[in-house]
N, C-alpha and C positions, 0 to 999 in steps of 0.2 A: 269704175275707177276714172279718175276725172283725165284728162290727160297733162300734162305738163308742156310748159312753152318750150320749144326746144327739142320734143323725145321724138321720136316716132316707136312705130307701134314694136319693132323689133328691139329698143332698149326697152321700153314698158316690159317687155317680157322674160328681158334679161333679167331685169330685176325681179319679175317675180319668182323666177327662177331661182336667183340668188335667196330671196329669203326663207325661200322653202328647203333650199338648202341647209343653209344657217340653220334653223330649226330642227332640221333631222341631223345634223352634227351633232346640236348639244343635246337632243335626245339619248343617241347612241353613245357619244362619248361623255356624257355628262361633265362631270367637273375638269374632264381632260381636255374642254372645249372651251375656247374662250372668246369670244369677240371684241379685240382690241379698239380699233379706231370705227369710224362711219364718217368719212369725208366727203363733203357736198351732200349731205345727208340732212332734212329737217326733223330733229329729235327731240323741240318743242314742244310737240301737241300734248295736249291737256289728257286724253285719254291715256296717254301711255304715264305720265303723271312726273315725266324724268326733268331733272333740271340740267340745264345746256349752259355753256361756258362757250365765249368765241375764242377760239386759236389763233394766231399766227402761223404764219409758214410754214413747212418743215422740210426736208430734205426726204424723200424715199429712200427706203431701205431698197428698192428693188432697181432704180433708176439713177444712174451714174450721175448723183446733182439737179436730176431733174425739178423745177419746181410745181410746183401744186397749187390750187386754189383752194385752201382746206375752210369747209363750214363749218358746221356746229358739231362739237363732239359732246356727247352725254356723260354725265358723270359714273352712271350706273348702265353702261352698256350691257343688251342682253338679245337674244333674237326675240323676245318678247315684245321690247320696245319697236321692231321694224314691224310690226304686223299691223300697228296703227298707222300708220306710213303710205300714203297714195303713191307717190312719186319722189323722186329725187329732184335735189334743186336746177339743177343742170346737167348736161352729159357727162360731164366729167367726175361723178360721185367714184369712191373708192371703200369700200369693205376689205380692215382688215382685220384677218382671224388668227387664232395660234390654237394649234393642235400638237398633242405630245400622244408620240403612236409607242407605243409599250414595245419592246423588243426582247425576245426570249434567244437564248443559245440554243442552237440546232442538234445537239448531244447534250442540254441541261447545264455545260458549264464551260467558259473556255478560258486557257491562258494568257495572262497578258505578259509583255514582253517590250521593254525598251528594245529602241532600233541596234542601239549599238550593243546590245549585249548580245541580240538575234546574233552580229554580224561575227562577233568570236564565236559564238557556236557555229554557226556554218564554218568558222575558217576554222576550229577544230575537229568540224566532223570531218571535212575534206581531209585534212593532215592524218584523221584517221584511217582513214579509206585507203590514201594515198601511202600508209605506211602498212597496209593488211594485203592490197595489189603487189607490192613489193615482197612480201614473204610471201606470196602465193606463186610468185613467179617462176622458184627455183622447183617446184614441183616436179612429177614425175610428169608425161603426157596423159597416161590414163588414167589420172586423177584430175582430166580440166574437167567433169563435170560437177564432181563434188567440191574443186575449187569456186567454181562458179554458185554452186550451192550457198558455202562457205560464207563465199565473199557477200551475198543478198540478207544472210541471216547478220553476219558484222555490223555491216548498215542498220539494217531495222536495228537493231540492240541500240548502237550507237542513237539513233534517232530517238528512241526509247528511255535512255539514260538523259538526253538533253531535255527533254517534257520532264523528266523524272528532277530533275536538278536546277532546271531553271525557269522563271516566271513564277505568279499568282495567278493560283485557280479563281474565279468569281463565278457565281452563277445569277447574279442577277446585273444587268444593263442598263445606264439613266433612258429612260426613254428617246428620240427621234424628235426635236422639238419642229414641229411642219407650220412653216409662217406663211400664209395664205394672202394675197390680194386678187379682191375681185373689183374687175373693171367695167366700165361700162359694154363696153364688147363682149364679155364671156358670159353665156359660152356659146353664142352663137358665131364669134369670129375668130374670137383670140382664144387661151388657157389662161388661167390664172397663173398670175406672179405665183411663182415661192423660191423659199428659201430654208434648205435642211441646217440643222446645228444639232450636236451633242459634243460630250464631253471625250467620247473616244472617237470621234470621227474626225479626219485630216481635210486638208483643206481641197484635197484629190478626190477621197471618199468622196467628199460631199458634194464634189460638182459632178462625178460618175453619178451619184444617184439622182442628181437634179434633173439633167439630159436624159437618162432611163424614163424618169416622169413626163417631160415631153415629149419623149418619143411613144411613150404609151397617147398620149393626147395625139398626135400625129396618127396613131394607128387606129385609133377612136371615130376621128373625128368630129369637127365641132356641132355644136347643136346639142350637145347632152351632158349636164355636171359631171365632174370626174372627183371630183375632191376624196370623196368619202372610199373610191375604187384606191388613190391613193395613197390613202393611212392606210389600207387594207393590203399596199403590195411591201409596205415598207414596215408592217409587224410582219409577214409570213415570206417577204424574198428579200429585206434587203441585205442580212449578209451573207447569202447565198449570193446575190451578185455581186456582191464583195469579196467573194473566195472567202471569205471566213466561215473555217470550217470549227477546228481546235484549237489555233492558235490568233490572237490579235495584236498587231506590232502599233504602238504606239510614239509616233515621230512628234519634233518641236514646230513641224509645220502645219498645226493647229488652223483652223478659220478665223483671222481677227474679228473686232467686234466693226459693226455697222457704223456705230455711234448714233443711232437712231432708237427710237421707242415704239416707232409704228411699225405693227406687221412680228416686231421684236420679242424677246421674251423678258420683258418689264412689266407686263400685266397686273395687275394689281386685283385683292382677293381670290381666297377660295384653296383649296388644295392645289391647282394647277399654277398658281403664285408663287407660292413654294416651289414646285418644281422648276418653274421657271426660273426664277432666282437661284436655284443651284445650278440650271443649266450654264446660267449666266456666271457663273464663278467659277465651275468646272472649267468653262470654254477656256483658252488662251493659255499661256505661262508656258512654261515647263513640260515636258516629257514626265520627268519623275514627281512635278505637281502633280500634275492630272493621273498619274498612276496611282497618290496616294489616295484623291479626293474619290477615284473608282473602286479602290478598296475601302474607304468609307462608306459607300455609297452601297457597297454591297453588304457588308455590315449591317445597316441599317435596315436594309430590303432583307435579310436574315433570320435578323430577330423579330421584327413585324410577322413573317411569313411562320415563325417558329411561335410565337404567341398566339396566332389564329387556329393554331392546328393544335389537334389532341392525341395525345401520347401518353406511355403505359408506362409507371416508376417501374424500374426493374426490383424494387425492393421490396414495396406493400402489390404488385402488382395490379393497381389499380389506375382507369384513364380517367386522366384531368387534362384542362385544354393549357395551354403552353402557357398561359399566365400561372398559374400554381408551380409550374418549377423552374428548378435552376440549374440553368445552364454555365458548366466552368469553362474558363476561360484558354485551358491551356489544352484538352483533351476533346474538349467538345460534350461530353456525356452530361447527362440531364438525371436531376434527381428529383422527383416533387421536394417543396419547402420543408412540408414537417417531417418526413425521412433522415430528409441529410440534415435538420435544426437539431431531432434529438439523437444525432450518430456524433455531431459535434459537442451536442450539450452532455452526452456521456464522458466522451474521452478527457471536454476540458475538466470536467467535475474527477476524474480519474488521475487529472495531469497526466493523459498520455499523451499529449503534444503529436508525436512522430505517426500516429494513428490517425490524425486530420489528413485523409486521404480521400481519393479519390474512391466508390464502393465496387467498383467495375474489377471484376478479377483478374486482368489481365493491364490493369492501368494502377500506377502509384503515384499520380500527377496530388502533390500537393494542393490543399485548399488557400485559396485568396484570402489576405484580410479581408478585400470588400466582400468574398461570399461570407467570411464567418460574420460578417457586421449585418447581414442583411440577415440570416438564420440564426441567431442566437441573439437572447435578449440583453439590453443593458451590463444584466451584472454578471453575466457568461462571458458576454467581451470584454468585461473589465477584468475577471480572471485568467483570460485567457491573453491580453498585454499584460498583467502580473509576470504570471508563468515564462514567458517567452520574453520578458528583461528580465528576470530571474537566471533564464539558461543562457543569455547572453554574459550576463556579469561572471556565470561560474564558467565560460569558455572565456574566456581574458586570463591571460597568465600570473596577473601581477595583483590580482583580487583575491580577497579571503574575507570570509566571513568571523566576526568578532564572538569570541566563545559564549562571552557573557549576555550580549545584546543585539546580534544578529546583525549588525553593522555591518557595511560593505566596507573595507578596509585594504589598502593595498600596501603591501611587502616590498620587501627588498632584495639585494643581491644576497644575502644573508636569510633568508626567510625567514625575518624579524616582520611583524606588524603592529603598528598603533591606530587601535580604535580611536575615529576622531570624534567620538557621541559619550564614552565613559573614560576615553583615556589607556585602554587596558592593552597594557603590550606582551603580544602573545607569539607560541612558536605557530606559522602557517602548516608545518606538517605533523606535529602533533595534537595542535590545538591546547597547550599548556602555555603557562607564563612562560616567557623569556628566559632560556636557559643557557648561556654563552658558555661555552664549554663543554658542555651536555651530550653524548649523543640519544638521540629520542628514538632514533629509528636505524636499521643499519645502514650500511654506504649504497648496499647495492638498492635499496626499495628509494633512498633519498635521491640516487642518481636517475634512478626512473620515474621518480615524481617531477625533477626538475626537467627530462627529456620532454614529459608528456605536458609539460608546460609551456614551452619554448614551442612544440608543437601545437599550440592551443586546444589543449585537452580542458576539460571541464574540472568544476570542484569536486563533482563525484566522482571520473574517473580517479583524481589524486584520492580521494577518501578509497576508493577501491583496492589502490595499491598497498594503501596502509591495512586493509582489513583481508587482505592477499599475504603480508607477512605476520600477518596472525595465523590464517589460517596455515602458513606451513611453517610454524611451529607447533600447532596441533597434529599436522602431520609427522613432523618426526618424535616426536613423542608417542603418535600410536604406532607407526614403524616401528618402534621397540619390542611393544608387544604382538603385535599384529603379523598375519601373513595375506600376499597376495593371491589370488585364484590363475592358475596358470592358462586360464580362455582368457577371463575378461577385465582381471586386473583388478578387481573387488576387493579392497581390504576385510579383512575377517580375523575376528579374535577368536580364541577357544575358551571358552567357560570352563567345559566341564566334557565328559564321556570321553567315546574310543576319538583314533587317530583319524576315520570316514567322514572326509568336511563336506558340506554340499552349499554350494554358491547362494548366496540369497539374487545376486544379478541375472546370471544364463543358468543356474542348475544344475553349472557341472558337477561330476563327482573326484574329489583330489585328495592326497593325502597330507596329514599334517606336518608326519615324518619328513619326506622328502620334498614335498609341495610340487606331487605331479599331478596330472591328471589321474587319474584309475578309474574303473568298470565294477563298480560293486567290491562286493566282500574280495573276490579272487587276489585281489592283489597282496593281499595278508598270506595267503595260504603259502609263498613262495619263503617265506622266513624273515626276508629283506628286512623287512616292516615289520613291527607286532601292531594288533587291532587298538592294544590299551595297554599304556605305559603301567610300570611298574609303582610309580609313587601315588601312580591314578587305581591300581589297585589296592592297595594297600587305603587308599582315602576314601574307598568304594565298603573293603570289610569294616573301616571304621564304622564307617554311616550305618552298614547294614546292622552288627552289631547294637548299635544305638536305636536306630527302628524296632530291631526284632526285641531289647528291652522296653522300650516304649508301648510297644504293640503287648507285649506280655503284663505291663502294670495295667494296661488298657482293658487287657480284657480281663484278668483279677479284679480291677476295681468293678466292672460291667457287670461279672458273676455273685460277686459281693451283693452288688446293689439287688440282683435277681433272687438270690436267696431272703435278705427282709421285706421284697414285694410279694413273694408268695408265700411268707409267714401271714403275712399282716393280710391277703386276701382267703389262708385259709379262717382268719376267725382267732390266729391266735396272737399273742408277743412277741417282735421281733428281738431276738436275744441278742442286739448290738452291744459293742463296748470298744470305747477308743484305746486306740493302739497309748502304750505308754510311752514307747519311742519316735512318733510322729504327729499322733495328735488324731487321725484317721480313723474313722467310724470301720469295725470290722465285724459281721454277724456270723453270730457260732453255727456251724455245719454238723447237723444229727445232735448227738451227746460228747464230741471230741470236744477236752475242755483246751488239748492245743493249740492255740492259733497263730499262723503265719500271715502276718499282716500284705494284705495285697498294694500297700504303697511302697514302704522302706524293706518289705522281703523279712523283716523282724521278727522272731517268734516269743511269745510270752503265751503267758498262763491266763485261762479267762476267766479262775476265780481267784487267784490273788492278782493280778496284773501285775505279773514279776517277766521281766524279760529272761529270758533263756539264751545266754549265748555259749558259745563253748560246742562242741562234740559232747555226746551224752550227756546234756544238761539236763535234756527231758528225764532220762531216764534216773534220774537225781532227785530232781523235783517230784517227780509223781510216785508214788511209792505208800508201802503200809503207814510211812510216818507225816508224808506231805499230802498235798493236794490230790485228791481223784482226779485221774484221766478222763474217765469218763464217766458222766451222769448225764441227767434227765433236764435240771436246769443247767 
């Protein structure tokens, strides 16, 4: 290495020092490493291939106004570019870098908390204390140790209710932004410049953690880079030596800005530009700024961390990585896409609106428009804005729908309406034309249709009401006839049999008589009761009567027919001959030529077909002078 006019051999070394540095930074930290400026630095050379710009002056970020001799800065700075690099132009070169050291919560998450809201809770926990010391005081004596008990478990609770009620959980943190200059001296004489910034850090934090950093260099001592030992104490102790433990108080005594770019977080390209530039926005303002842009901030570090990582639908129970599902917004619970697309695409196809829930069993957090717009396609969204200005129009009190044309139509004090698309002017509570004078409905169902309207009840509730005094006029009507079951209050009619009614609801057993409950037959036996009314017997010999002649043509006609099947399968002719009194085929039995017709009960002669009516007709008819009784045909 050639030497430079000016160096001696202890900066030559500093500086190699320095770039071997530089290069294991952005090894290690890659895009969260940045090499801002190279002052008094020549970053011409042909091999490194950069094109150089000359500056003017600038003011240090780290030096109260000092000025500077600033040389060439590269457009595309990098620690690549230094490695073509023999020497610096003169002693006085400056390197400056910016590093963003990531910072974790030391329990995973911690509270944030304006100062002044801290300061009511302390002044009400105190007032609490101060008023539970006071009822503790009139106590007995041999109860001061479970007053004392008492009074530590009060506290905690109260401590406990204050975390519980006030602040925002976050668990993630804008990084540590670590602004680095290195000088000609470091690190064999001096430490490097720096200077801490973020967006929850005060302007107190940040010079405690600055001074911790030189006092670590101090304990060090020089001769040996420290840089990289320092992003290394400020991800794993710096809010440990902050006291932040659970909680973080966020004051309006913020760090202002520099007004500079060197050393600064203005860097340009790369992921770490980004973050710079939010450091640079977060910084300054407000208390309740910087608390929202931190819950932004965690937000965003959330759902990154929630999309990288893979997780199990509690539904199809299958892992997908956090891009496949959706996450709602109000509950927090995750569903994969096509679970909760076709759990949405049923309901809206269903119109069960009220069913757009959340699938978690113990959660009934409504679904988003924006999740149903992201899960359901085109024309499910557009049924489902149908639907849902549909149930808004029928919750308006002074809306009705036109009978004839489905027209939204709205009424009067009179619940008069005129369709404004066919004209048609109708009653809102019947749905008939205009009927002035009329009543449609009675007083009491119209005074609850107009209650439930002034309440902004929906068009179906009013249609309910209406189809509510129908049905209890179907109830008293079957009230007429009908009895109730003395368990379960079952209406029941009786058809037909004894007084033993048995519930189609619970199964009690009741009678009809009295309409008690009863245990079987026993309760007949007592007289009280009879099992089966008297009109119901009487309706019973009817029947039976009329069966048992039914059953009797039945089985005459049956016997009938069996006698000319076993003529006709013995080989011979069956001897049938229709009744003359009904027309019914009757076949002669043996040589008896009388026949008693098995339809009409009629008796006649089966070779003259003379009807025989009368007592002793037969014995009239059949005789030396008339018809044979009996013969062969």
């Amino acid at each position: 290495m050639a030497m430079a006019a000016g160096l001696s051999d202890d900066m030559l070394l500093n500086w190699q020092q320095q770039v071997d540095e530089v290069q294991a930074l952005e090894a290690i930290f890659a895009s969260s490493f940045q090499l801002v400026e190279a002052a008094g630095v020549p970053c011409g050379s042909s091999d490194a291939g950069a094109q150089c710009s000359r500056l003017g002056t600038s003011a240090s970020a780290f030096d109260d106004g000092a000025q500077l001799e600033v040389g060439k800065r590269s457009e595309a700075l990098d620690a690549a570019s230094l490695q073509h690099i023999d020497a610096p132009c003169s002693s006085q070169w400056e390197l400056h870098c910016s590093l963003m050291a990531p910072v974790e919560p030391p329990a995973g998450s911690l509270r944030l908390l304006l100062q002044d809201r801290h300061k009511q809770q302390q002044q009400q926990q105190q007032d609490q204390q101060g008023k539970q010391q006071a009822e503790h005081t009139d106590r007995a004596e041999q109860d001061a140790a479970g007053r004392l008990t008492d009074s530590g478990s009060s506290s905690s609770r109260a401590e406990e209710h204050a975390g519980a009620s006030g602040g925002y959980t976050v668990q993630h943190l804008p990084p540590i932004c670590l602004q680095l200059r290195m000088t000609a001296g470091y690190p064999s004489e001096q430490p490097p410049g720096v200077r801490l910034s973020a967006a929850w850090l005060s302007a107190a934090q940040a010079s405690a953690l600055e001074s911790q950093l030189l006092q670590q260099w101090q304990d060090q001592g020089p001769g040996a880079p420290i840089c990289y030992s320092w992003a290394d104490w400020l991800q794993t102790h710096a809010l440990m030596h902050l006291g932040v433990d659970q909680w973080l108080l966020l004051a309006d005594d913020c760090r202002p800005d520099s007004g500079s770019d060197v050393g600064g977080c203005n860097g340009s390209g790369g992921t770490l530009a980004a973050q710079q530039q939010q450091e640079q926005e977060l910084d300054g303002g407000s208390a309740e700024q910087r608390l929202g842009a931190l819950l932004r901030y965690n937000a965003v570090q959330d759902h990154a961390a929630f999309q990288q990582a893979t997780h199990t639908c509690g539904v199809c129970l299958e892992q997908q990585p956090g891009r496949c599902f959706v996450r709602l917004d109000g509950c927090r619970h995750a569903w994969c896409r096509g679970c909760l697309g076709e759990q949405a695409r049923i309901h809206v196809a269903e119109g069960g609106l009220e069913h757009l829930r959340c699938s978690h069993p113990q959660c009934a957090a409504a679904l988003d428009p924006s999740v149903l717009r992201r899960v359901l396609c085109p024309e499910d969204f557009a049924r489902w804005e149908q639907l849902t200005l549909q149930r808004t129009l029928d919750a308006m009190p002074d809306a009705s729908y036109c009978p004839r044309c489905g027209t939204v139509s709205l009424e009067d004090s009179d619940s008069c309406a005129q369709c404004s698309k066919c004209l048609f002017v109708f009653c809102s509570l019947c749905n008939e034309g205009w009927h002035p004078g009329t009543t449609c409905v009675s007083a009491d169902t119209k005074l609850a249709m107009l209650r439930h309207k002034m309440a902004g009840g929906s068009r179906a509730a009013v249609e309910g009401l209406r189809r509510q005094e129908q049905d209890l006029l179907s109830l008293a009507q079957i009230e007429k006839t009908a009895k109730r079951c003395p368990r379960c209050g079952t209406a029941t009619q009786k058809a037909e049999g004894c007084n033993k009614m048995s519930c189609g609801g619970c199964g009690a057993y009741w009678c009809w008589r009295c309409n008690k409950e009863i245990d079987g037959y026993r309760h007949f036996r007592s007289g009280e009761c009879v099992l089966f009314d008297e009109a119901e017997i009487l309706r019973w010999e009817d029947q039976w009567a009329d069966m048992q002649a039914a059953h009797r043509v039945m089985a005459a006609g049956m016997r009938n027919e069996f006698v000319g099947e076993t003529a006709a399968r013995a080989g011979g002719r069956p001897r049938g001959c229709f009744c003359p009194q009904c027309g019914q085929v009757n076949h002669k039995m043996g040589n008896n030529n009388l026949i008693a017709c098995w339809s009409c009960t009629s008796r006649f002669c089966y070779c003259c077909r003379t009807v025989l009516r009368g007592r002793g007709a037969g014995g009239t008819h059949f005789g030396p002078r008339g018809c044979k009784q009996h013969s062969p045909d």
